[in-house]
N, C-alpha and C positions, 0 to 999 in steps of 0.2 A: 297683387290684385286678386280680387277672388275670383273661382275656376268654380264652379259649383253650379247645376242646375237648378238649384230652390228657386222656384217663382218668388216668393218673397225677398230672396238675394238679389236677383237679377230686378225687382223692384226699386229696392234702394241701388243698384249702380245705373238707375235707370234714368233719376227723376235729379233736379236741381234744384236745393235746396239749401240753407246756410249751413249744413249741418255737416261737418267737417269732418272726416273719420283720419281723427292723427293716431301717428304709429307713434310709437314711444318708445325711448330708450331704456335699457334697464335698471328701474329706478337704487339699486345697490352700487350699479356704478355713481349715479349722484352724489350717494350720502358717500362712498369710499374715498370718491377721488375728490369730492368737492368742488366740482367742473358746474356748478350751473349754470352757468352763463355759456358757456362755448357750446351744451349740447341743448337745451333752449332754444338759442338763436339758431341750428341746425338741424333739430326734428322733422322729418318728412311729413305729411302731410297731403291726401286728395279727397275732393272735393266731386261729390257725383253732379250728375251734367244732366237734364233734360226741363222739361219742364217750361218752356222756353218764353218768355215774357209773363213770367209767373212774376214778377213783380211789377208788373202792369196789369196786375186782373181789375184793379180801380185806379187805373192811370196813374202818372207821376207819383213815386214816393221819393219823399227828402230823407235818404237814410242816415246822413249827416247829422247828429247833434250840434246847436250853437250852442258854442260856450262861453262866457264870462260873468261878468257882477250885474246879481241878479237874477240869471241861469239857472235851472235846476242840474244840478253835478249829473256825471254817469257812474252809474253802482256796476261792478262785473261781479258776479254773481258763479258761484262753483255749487251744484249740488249733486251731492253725491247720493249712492244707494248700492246696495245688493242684492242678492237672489231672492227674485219676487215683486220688487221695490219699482220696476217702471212704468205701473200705472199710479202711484204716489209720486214719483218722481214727475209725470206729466200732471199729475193734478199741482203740485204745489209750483211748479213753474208758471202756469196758469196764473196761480193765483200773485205772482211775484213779477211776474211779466209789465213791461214797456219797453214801447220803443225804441226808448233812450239807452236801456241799457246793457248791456253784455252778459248774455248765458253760455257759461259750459257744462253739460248734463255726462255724468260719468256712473257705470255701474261697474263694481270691483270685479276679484277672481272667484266670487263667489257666484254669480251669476254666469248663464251661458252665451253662447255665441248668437243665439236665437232671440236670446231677450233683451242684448246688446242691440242687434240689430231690426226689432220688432219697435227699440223705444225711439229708431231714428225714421221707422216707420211710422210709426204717428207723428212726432216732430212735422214729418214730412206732409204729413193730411193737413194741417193748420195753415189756411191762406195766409195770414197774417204772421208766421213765423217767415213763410216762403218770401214775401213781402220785403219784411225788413231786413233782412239775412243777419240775424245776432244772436242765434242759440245754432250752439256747437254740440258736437254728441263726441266723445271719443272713443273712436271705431276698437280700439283693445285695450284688456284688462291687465291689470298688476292687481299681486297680492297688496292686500290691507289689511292690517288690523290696528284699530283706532288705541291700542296700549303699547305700540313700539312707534319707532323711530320711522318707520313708512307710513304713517300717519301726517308726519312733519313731513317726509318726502312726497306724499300726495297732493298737498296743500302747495308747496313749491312749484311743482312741476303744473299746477292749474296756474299757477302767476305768471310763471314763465311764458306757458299759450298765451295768454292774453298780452303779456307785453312783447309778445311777438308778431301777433295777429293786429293788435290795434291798441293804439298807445294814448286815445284820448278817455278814458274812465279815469275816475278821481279817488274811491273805495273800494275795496276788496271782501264781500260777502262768503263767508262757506256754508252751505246749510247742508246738512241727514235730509233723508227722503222719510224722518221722524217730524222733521220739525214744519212751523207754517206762519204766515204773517199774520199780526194783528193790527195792523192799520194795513191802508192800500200805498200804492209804489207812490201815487198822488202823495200823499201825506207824509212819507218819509222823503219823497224827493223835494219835498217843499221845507221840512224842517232843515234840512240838511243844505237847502241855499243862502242860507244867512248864517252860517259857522265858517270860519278860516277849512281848508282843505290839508290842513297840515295836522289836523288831529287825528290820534287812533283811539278807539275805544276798545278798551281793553279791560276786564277786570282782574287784579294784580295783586300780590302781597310780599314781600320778603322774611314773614314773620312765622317761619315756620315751625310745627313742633318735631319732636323726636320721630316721630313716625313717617312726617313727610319729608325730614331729613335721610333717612334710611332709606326711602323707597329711590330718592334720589341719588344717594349713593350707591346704591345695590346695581351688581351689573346683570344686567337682561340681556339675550340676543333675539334680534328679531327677524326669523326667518324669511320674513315676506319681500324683503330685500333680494333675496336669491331662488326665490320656489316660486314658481307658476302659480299655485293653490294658496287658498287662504289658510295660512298656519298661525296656532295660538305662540307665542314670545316662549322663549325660554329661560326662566331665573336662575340664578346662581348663587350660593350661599356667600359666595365672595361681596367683598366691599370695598369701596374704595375712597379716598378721603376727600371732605368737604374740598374744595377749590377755593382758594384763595385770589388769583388771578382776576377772579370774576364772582360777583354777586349775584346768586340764583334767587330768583323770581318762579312766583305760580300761583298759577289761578284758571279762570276758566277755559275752555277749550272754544268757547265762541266767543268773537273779534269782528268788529268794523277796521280795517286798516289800510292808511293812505296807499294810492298807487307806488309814490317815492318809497316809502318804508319798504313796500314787497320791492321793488327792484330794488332795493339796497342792500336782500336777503340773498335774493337770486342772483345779483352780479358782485355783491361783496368787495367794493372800491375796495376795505379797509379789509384786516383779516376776521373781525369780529366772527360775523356768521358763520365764517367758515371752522373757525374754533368750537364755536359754541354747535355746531352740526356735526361735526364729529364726538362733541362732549356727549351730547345727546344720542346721538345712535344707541348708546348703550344703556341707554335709563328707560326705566318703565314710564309712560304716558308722559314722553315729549313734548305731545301736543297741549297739555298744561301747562308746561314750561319754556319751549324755546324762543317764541315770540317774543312771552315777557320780557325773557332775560335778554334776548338782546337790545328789545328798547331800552330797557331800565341801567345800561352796560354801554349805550352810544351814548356819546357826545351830543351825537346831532339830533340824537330822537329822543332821549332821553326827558326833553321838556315837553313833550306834543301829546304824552299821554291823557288820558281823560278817564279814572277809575271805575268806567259803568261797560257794560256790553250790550244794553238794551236790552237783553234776552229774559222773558221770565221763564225759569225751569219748572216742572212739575216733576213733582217727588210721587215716584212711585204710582205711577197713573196705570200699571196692570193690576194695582191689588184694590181700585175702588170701583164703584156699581156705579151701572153707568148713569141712575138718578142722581150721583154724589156729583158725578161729573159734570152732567147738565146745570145743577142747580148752584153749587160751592165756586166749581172751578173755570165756570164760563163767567162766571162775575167776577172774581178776582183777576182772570186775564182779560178783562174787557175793560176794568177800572186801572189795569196797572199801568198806564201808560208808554207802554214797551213796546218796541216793533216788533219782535219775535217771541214765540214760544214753541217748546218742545220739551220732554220728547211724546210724541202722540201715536198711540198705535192706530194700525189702521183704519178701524170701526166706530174710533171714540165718536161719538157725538157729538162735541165740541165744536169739529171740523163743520159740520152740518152748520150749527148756532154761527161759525163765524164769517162763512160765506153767504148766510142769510142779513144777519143783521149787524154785521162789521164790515166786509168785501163789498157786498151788493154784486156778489159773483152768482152768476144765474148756472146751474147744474152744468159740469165741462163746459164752460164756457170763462173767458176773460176776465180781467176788473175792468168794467168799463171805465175812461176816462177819455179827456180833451182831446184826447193823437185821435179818436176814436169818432168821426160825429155823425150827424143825422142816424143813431142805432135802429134799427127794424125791430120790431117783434112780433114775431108769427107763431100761428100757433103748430106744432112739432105734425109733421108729416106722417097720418099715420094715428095719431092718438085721437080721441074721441073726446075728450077729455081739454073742455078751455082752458083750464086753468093749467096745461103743459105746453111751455111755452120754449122757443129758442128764439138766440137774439144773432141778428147778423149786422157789418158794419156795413152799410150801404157807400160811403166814403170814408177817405183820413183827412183827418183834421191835423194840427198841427203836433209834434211830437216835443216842442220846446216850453208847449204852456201843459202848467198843473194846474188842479183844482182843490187845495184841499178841503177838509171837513176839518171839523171841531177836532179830532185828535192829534191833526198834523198842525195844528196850530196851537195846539196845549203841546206838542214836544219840540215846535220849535222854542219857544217862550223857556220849558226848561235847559233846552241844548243854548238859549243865548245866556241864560244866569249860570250856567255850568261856565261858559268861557268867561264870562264877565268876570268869576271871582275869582277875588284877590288870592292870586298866590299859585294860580292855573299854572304858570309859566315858571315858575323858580321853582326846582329841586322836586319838580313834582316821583319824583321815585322812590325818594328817601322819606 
């Protein structure tokens, strides 16, 4: 427990909130022992307390999601960040937010204790977080670095909380406090209710050249497994030979992926994962690889892949002006029909364009939609100025109905011609 006189400390053990400060075990014993499941199911866990009918500030909330045919699924949601990252981290939650679905907000060992605890202080100012209790913060850091193998243990260890804490979500989102949506949660939870729940999106390849053969064979150690601090991998000139046992796979680092598939990572009925998580500890950027290669390597997952990630990347968005950016690459992620884009540094413009005329997200403020109704708008307390505006939700409406637009209805139409075609389902790896 904390012992500390910070007002600000004694704020967050003050207030009741969904915002869960889990303790965690050492994430090198995971990858060592290959224990996910037994330390998972048994991570401590407390939850601060006051606040006290803070989910009755607009009477009765259905925190419950209904689920079946027809339904919009539930997305849990991981986003991650570092030092500096949690007012990015609270904007893009914002902007990703509903009701329905499951957030865990984590900032690595490169951030401080202060800004760990500042990010579960805002969490905490948002009625409507306090409301629905479904954005977690996790109260301490582990080392990270997104080019070793605590990478892959990062990502584990968010699946694990969630299939511990609440076992009705259907997908598994990981987002950088780089990256941001471009449709609203409306329009991907609406594409995403007329697809089977058994697919992952993944973008994959087996067809690798010399270079990405070698990087995978080359052994790396990745300190962040054992050090407090964020430390860069260390390489080794050693090598070690292709694996036969198993077909490696790789591709990109962002993944839509069934709830089953993560708990089939994390609890490892079969010995797959666990092989292929030891394989991996020792390879540079894992997180390219271990996913794929265990879907494309099961029996049982091996048909449910879907070769897309929804993600549009931007190449190199520090070295362009930001008229380049305005004008080229707001249009291109506005037409590409993709839910996600990153990576975005913090000032781009973009962000601006997309909350204006993608989100319809009004400055620190929500996506409005249907959980949301009768919205207020007032004009900003304080400003002189009509046209500063904030909106408040005067009631909730219901959390089970979407509304989408034109884009969530142009991705469902491509995600049903994706499953429809012939050949989805046989040998899709090979």
């Amino acid at each position: 427990m904390f012992r500390n006189s910070n007002p600000l400390r004694r704020m967050v053990m003050t207030t009741r909130v969904s915002s869960a400060w889990i303790t965690i075990f050492p994430l090198g014993i995971l990858i060592i022992t290959g224990s996910l499941v037994v330390l998972g199911a048994f991570w401590n866990s407390f939850i601060c307390h006051g606040f006290a009918g803070a989910a009755e500030d607009f009477g009765y909330v259905n925190k419950i999601p209904l689920k079946g045919d027809g339904l919009p699924p539930v997305f849990a949601y991981l986003i991650s960040g570092s030092n500096g990252d949690k007012e990015r981290i609270l904007r893009l939650l914002k902007s990703v937010y509903h009701p329905r679905n499951r957030y865990l907000l984590y900032l690595d060992a490169g951030s401080s204790n202060y800004e760990r605890e500042y990010l579960a202080f805002l969490v905490q100012s948002e009625r409507t977080f306090r409301a629905f209790q479904n954005v977690d913060v996790i109260g301490r850091s582990y080392a990270v670095n997104k080019m070793g193998s605590s990478a892959v243990a990062s990502v584990l260890h968010a699946a694990a909380i969630f299939l511990m804490s609440n076992n009705d979500w259907d997908w598994f989102i990981a987002l950088s406090a780089s990256d941001y949506p471009i449709m609203t949660q409306d329009d991907l939870l609406h594409a995403f209710t007329f697809i089977p729940k058994d697919l992952n999106f993944i973008h994959y390849s087996n067809n690798t050249n010399w270079k990405q053969r070698r990087q995978v064979n080359q052994i790396v150690t990745d300190a962040n497994l054992i050090f407090q601090e964020n430390t860069q991998i260390a390489e080794s000139s050693d090598t070690r030979a292709t694996p036969d046992a198993f077909k490696i796979f790789e591709g990109s680092p962002w993944m839509i992926l069934t709830r089953d598939f993560m708990e089939y990572c994390v609890h490892g009925w079969d010995n797959l994962p666990r092989t292929l998580l030891m394989y991996f500890a020792n390879s540079a950027s894992p997180i390219e690889s271990y996913f794929h290669t265990v879907l494309c390597n099961s029996d049982e997952f091996q048909n449910t892949t879907v070769n897309i990630n929804l993600r549009y990347t931007m190449m190199n968005p520090e070295q362009q002006e930001p008229d380049e950016l305005n004008v080229s690459h707001f249009k291109t992620i506005s037409e590409s029909g993709l839910a996600f884009a990153g990576s975005f540094t913090e000032a781009n413009p973009v962000l601006q364009k997309l909350d204006k005329y993608i989100l319809n997200r009004p400055s620190n403020k929500l996506v409005p939609g249907k959980w949301c109704s009768n919205t207020v708008e007032n004009q900003s307390v304080g400003s002189s100025s009509s046209n500063t505006k904030f909106y408040n939700c005067s009631s909730w409406g219901s959390i089970n109905i979407v509304q989408p637009g034109d884009r969530g209805i142009k991705l469902r139409e491509f995600l049903s011609k994706l499953v429809a075609a012939e050949g989805l389902r046989s040998d899709q790896c090979s």
